[in-house]
N, C-alpha and C positions, 0 to 999 in steps of 0.2 A: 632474538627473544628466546627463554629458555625452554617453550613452547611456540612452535612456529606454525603459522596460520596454515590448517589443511586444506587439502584440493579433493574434495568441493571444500566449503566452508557453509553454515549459519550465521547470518551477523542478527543480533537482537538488538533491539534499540532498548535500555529502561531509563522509564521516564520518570520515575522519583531516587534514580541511583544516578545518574546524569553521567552518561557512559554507553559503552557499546560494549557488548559481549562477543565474541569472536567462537562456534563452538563445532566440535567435532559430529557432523550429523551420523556418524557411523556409532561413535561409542559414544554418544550423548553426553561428553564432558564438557566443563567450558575451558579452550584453552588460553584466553585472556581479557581481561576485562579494561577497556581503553578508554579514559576521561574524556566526556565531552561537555555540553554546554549544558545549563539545567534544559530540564524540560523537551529532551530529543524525543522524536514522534516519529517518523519515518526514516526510512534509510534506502537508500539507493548505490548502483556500488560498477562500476566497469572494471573490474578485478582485480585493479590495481589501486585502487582510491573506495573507501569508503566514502557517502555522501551522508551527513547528517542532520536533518530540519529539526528546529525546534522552538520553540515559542518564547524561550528565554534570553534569546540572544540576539542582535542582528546580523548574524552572520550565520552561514553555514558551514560543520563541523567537516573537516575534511581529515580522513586515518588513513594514511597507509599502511595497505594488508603486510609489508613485508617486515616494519619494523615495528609493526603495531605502535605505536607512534601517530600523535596529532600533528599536522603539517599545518603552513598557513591558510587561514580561511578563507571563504568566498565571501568579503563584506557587501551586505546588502543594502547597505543605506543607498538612497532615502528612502527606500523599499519598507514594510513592515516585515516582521519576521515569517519564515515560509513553514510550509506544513507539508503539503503534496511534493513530492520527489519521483523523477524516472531517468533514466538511463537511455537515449537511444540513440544509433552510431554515432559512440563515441562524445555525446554531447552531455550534458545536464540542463533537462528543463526541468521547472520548478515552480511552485505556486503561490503568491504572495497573499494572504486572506484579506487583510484589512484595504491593502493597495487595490484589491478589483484585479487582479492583473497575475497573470503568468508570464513568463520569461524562460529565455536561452542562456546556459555559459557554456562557453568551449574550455576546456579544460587545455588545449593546447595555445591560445591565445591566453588565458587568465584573464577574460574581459565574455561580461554580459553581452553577447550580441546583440540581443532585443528582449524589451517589454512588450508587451500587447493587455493593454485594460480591457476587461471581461466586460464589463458593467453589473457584472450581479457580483452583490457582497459576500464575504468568506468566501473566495474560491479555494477550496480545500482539501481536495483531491485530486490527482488528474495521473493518466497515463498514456502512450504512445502507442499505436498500431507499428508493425513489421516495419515498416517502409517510411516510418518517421515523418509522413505526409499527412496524418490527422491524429489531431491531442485531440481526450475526449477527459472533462473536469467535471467538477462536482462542486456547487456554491450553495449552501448550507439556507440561506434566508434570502426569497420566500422559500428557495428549496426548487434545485433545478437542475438540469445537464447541458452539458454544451459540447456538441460536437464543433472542432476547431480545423477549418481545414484548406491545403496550402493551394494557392493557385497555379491556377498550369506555368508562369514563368515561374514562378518558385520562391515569389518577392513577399507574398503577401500572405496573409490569410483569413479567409473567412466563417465566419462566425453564426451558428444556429444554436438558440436557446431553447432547448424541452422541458415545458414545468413537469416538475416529475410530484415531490411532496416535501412538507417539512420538516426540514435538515437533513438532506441529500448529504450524504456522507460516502459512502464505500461506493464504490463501483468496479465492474471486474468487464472485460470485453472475452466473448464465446472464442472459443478456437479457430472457429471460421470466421472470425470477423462481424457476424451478419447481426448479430445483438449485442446492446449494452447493459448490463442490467445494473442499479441502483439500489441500496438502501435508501429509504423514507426514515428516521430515526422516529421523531414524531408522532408517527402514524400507524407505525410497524406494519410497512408495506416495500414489497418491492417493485421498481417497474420496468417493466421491460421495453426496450428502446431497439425499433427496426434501424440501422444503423445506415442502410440506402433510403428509407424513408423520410429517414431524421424525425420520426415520432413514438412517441410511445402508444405500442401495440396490447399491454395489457399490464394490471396490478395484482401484484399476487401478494391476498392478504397472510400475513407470519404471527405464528402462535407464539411470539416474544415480544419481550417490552422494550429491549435496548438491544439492538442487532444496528451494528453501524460499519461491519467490515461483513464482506463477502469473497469468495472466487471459486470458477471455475477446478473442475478437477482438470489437469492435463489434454484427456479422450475427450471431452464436451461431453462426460455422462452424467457426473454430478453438479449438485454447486455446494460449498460448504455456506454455512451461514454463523455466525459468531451471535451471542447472548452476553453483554456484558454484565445485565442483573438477570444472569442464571444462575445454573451450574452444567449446562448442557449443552452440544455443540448439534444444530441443526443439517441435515442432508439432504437436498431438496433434488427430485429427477429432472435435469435439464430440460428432457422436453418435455412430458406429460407435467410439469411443473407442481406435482404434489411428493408432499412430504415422504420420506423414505428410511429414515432413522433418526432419530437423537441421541446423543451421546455421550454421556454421563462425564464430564470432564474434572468435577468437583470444586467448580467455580464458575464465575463471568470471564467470556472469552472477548477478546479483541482482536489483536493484530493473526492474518496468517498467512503461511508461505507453503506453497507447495514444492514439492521433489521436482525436478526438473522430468526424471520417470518414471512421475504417475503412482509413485508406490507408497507415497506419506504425506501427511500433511503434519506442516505443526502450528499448531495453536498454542496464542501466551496465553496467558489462564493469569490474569494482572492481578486479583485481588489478594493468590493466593503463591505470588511470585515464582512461578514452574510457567513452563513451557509442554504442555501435551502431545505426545506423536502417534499418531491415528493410521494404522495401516486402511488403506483408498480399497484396499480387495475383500478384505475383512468387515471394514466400518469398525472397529475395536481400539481401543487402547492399547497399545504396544508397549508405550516408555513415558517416561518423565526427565525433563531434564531443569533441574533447582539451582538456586543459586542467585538468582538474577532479584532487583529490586524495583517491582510494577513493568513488566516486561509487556512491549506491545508494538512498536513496528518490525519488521523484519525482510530482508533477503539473502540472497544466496548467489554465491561466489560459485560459479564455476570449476 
């Protein structure tokens, strides 16, 4: 490439450019932009493979970082197309919305290991604890969580469903583990989920209309909150759980990704095609990075 993917990297997913953006987090440029399928949503990525979900296809986008280059896909028929994406040793699991059902691919076999049907419809989020022994998803109607999780031989797994509110969307897990917390789109509420309990311990109502992605800052100090009919990015105190800043971003925010240390976050700013990057010690707007068209999943390459 005549731009070669850096270390770290950004990868941005935009969803009306039907492509992956590839960009330098240090000088906020982009240094390539790689055709994917319409409508990519998430991305997930083991540093060698980009993974890319998207509602336009049945399969999933597979780039590799080195030639920036589309390789062959992960066909998901008879699957619907997936949405939720994660990464954990070494694996890709993934979330099928319309099928009820999450699933495993091993990137070294090239073959889906397992499905597992949810029973609650759109499941449409989902992500992995450390130790790759509990998926915790997000199914959108009536609007719920589920912690997913594996049995002591290591064959199975077990299933708890928390009604959380309607159209459960984002969810981010605390640094310790010990909470889960949910976007309520619907309701503009979020809820918080004792994750040894397996219930929700309390709702914290949000002074926005459309807030469907969330996460944790790095420390467990913050939580960002995303406004998609804003223009301003919410900072909620992890633990006292009231509000702490908002942050004039100059648009509705969706997709975001934090710095592996703790020093930035960035926000896509979708309606206004920039990407936002929020210094975490500040709460300030530091940079912008443009170019992109409806930009909104994103991760980070090592």
């Amino acid at each position: 490439p005549e731009n070669p993917t850096p270390s770290p990297a950004l990868l941005v997913g935009e969803k009306s450019g039907a492509r992956m953006a590839i960009v330098d987090p240090e000088t906020l440029e982009i240094v390539a932009q790689v055709p994917a399928h319409p409508n990519p949503h998430e991305i997930a990525t083991d540093g060698t493979y980009a993974y890319v979900s998207n509602s336009g296809a049945s399969s999933i986008t597979v780039i590799d970082l080195e030639s920036q280059q589309q390789v062959e896909g992960i066909d998901m028929r008879p699957l619907s197309p997936t949405h939720g994406l994660w990464v954990a040793q070494g694996k890709l699991y993934f979330a099928s919305e319309q099928s009820r059902a999450i699933g495993c691919y091993n990137p070294e076999s090239g073959e889906i290991e397992w499905v597992l049907g949810t029973g609650q419809w759109a499941s449409h989020m989902l992500m992995l604890d450390e130790s790759a022994n509990r998926i915790f998803a997000t199914s959108m109607s009536p609007g719920s969580a589920s912690i997913i999780e594996r049995t002591d031989d290591g064959r199975e797994w077990q299933i708890t469903v928390i009604p959380t509110g309607p159209r459960a969307e984002g969810l981010d897990l605390s640094p310790d583990g010990r909470e889960l917390w949910v976007t309520n789109v619907n309701e503009s509420t979020i809820s918080v989920i004792d994750t040894e309990a397996k219930q929700e311990v309390e709702k914290i109502p949000l002074p926005t209309n459309f807030s469907n992605r969330l996460k944790f800052t790095p420390d467990g100090r913050y939580v960002i909150v995303a406004e998609l009919q804003g223009d301003r990015v919410l900072v909620l105190d992890a633990h006292t759980r009231k509000e702490v800043k908002r942050i004039d971003v100059g648009g509705g925010t969706e997709g975001i990704q934090m710095a592996p240390d703790g020093s930035r976050v960035f926000i896509a700013v979708s309606p206004e095609n920039k990407v936002a990057v929020i210094d975490l010690d500040t709460l300030e707007v530091v940079g912008e990075i443009h170019g992109f068209i409806n930009p909104d999943g994103m991760a980070w390459v090592p």
